[in-house]
N, C-alpha and C positions, 0 to 999 in steps of 0.2 A: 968693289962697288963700280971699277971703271967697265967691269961685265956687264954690270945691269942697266947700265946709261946707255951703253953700245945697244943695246937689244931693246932698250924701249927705242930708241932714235928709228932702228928697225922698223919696229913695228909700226912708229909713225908715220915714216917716210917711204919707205916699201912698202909695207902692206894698206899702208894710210887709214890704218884704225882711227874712230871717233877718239876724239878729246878726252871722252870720259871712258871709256874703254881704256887706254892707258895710263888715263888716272888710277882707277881700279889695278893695273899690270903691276904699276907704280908701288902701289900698298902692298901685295898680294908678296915682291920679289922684297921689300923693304923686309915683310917677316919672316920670310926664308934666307936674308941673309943674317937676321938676328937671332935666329934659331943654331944657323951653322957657326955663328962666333961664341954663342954660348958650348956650343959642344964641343969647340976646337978644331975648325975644320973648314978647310977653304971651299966656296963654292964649288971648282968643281974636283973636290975630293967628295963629296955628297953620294953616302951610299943608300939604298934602299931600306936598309935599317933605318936611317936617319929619317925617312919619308915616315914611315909605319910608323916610329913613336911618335913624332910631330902631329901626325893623325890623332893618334891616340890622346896626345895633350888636348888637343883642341878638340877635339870629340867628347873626353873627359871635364873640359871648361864649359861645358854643355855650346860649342857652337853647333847648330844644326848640318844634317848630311848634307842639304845641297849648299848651303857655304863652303863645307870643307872639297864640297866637289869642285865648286869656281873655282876657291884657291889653286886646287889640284890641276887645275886643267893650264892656270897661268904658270904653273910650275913646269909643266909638262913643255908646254910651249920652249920654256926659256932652253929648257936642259937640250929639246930638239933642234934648236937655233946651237947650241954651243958643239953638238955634236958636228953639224955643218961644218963648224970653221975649227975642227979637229982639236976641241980643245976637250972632251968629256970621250971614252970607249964606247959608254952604255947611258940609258936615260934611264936614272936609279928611280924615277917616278912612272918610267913604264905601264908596270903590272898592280899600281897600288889604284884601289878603288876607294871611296869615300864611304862608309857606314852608312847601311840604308835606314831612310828613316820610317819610323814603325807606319804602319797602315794605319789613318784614321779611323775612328769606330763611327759606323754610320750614326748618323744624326736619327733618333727615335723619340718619342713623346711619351713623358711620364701617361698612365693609363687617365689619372685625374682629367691632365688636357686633351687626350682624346675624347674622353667620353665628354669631355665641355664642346668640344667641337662638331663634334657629334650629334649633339643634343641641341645647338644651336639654331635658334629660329630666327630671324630677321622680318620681323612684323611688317616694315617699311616696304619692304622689296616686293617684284612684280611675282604673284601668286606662283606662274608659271616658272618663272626663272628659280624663283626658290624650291621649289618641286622636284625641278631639275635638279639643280646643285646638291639639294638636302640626298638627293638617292646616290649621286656621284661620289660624295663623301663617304654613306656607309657602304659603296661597294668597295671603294679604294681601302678605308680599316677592316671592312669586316672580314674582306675575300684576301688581300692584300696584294692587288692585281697591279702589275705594270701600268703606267700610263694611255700605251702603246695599244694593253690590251684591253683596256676598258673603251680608249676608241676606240677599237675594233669591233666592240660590239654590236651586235642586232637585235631588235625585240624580239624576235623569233629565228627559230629555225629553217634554214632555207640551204638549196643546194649551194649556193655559192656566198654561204658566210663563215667570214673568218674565227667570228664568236657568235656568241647567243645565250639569250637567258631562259630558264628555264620555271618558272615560277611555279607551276604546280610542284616539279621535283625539288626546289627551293637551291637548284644548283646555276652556275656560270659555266658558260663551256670556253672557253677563252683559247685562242692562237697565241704561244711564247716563243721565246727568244727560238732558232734553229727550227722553224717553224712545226715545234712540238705541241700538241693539244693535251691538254688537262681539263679537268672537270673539278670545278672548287664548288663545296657546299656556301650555300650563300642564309644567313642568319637571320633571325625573326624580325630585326630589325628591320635589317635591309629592303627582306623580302617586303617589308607593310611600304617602306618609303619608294621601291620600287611601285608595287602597286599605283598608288597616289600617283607618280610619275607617269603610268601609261595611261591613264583615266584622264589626266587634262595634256598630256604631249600633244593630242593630234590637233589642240588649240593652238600650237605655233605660227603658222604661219600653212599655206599652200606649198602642194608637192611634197609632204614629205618625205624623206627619203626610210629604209628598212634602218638606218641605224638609230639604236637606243638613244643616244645622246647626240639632239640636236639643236642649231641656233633658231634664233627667229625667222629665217629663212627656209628652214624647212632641213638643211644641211649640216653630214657629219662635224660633227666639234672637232677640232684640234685637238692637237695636245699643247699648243702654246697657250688654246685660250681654256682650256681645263686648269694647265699651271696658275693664269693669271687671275680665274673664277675662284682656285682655293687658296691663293695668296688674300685677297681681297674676304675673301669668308673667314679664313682666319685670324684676320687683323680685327675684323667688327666682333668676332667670336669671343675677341680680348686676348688670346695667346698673344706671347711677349715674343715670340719668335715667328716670321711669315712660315708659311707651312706649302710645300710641296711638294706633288703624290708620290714620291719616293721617300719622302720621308711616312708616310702611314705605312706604307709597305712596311719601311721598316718595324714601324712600333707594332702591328699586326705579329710581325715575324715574333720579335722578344714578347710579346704582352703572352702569344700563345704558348714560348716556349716557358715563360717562369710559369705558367700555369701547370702544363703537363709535363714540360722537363722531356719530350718526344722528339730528340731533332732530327729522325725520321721520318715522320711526320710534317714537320716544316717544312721538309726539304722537300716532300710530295706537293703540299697548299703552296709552294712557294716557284715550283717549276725548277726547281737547281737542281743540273743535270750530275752533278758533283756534289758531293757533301760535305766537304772544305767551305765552299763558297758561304753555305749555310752554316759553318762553324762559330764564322764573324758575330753569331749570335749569341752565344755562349759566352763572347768575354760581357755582352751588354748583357745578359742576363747575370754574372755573377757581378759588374759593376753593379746592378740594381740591388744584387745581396749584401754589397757590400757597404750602402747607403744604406739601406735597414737596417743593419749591425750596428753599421758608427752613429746613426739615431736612436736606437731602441736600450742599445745593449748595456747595462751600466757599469761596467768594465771597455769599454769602448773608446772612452778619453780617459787619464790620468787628470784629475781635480786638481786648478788650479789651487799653489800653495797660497 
């Protein structure tokens, strides 16, 4: 213990770590020497086995990967300070990494709350703005377009646009990621809310500009104030969760694959240059199979006795 007093004084006064920084050291060194007295083993007898199981306990006690990474990195420190003052050969925490923690599964919206959101009208609201918004919405579900790339659209075709809609052919020509072009078919929906949307746009305001989606000004929308137009449309829509356009992406991406089961096909409407990237759909679509089962299936729960 007289090691671990030495090396936090250390790190307080030499390196003049925050207070709570070695508080944390403090804890991090308290359970690595509680660990080594449980196995029989002086700190710096501490072999690299000994790291790997530790990990393993604590990975297994469900802490999470980047906890077990902190811990690891105070560990690391210690054994590198002891190496210094030639008390350790090797730092048996070297080569040990902390468990990564699994990839989130993107946030997607049961089909029910899209299509509520979707369908939503807001009576109160100015004719034009809702015009706007109602066509923003079913391009972002219907097409399942980047943010990025729905700003970038034009009403038309012109030499020097990035996107463009295409209404009689009922497609988006859209600029993605790597500045790759694709052509997304755009849906009967969209296309009518579309429509509506060009019939009173050029009522905004003077000057307007060639892009689809514009403010009262006459000028391209953001993408901060598209985020904060469907956070705000979603809330009055009633969805329980704010909603933004990366997430309809996503639910476009799952809603099309439980339909057709194509993830070739997604990965084309979707622009992902790799098909990995578009796999992430797959676990959302069998999660969604796997709600339907534990709902449906009457072997599904075991009947409380």
């Amino acid at each position: 213990m007289q090691l671990v007093e030495r090396y936090l004084e250390h790190v307080r006064v030499e390196k003049r770590l925050a207070a709570r920084t070695v508080e944390l050291y403090s804890l991090d060194l308290q359970k690595l020497t509680e660990n080594a007295a449980k196995a029989g083993v002086e700190l710096t007898r501490v072999q690299n086995a000994h790291i790997r199981r530790w990990v393993a306990q604590m990975h297994g006690a469900g802490r999470s990967g980047r906890g077990i990474a902190l811990i690891l990195s105070g560990w690391r420190g210690f054994y590198t300070w002891l190496g210094r003052q030639g008390l350790v050969e090797s730092n048996p925490v070297q080569d040990v990494r902390a468990p990564k923690a699994p990839k989130p599964l993107p946030k997607a919206l049961s089909v029910d709350d899209s299509v509520q959101l979707a369908a939503y009208t807001d009576a109160e609201a100015d004719p034009w703005l809702e015009a706007r918004d109602a066509a923003m919405v079913e391009l972002l579900y219907g097409c399942g377009l980047r943010v990025g790339e729905l700003v970038g659209l034009d009403a038309a075709a012109s030499s020097g646009a990035r996107g463009w809609i295409d209404i009689q052919a009922a497609e988006a020509h859209v600029l993605g990621k790597g500045s790759k072009r694709r052509t997304v078919p755009v849906g009967s929906k969209a296309v009518a809310a579309l429509e509506h949307w060009l019939s009173v746009r050029g009522q905004g305001g003077p000057g307007a500009q060639a892009a689809l989606f514009v403010g009262r000004h006459g000028t391209r929308l953001t993408a901060q104030a598209i985020w904060q137009r469907l956070k705000r449309r979603s809330l009055l829509a009633g969805l329980a969760t704010p909603v933004h356009p990366h997430m309809l992406r996503h639910s476009f991406a799952s809603h099309v694959l439980q339909s057709s089961g194509d993830l070739r096909a997604v990965q084309e409407l979707l622009g992902h240059a790799n098909i990995t990237t578009t796999q992430v759909y797959t676990r959302l679509d069998f999660q969604h199979l796997a709600k339907a089962y534990d709902a449906a299936h009457p072997r599904a729960h075991r009947k409380p006795k």
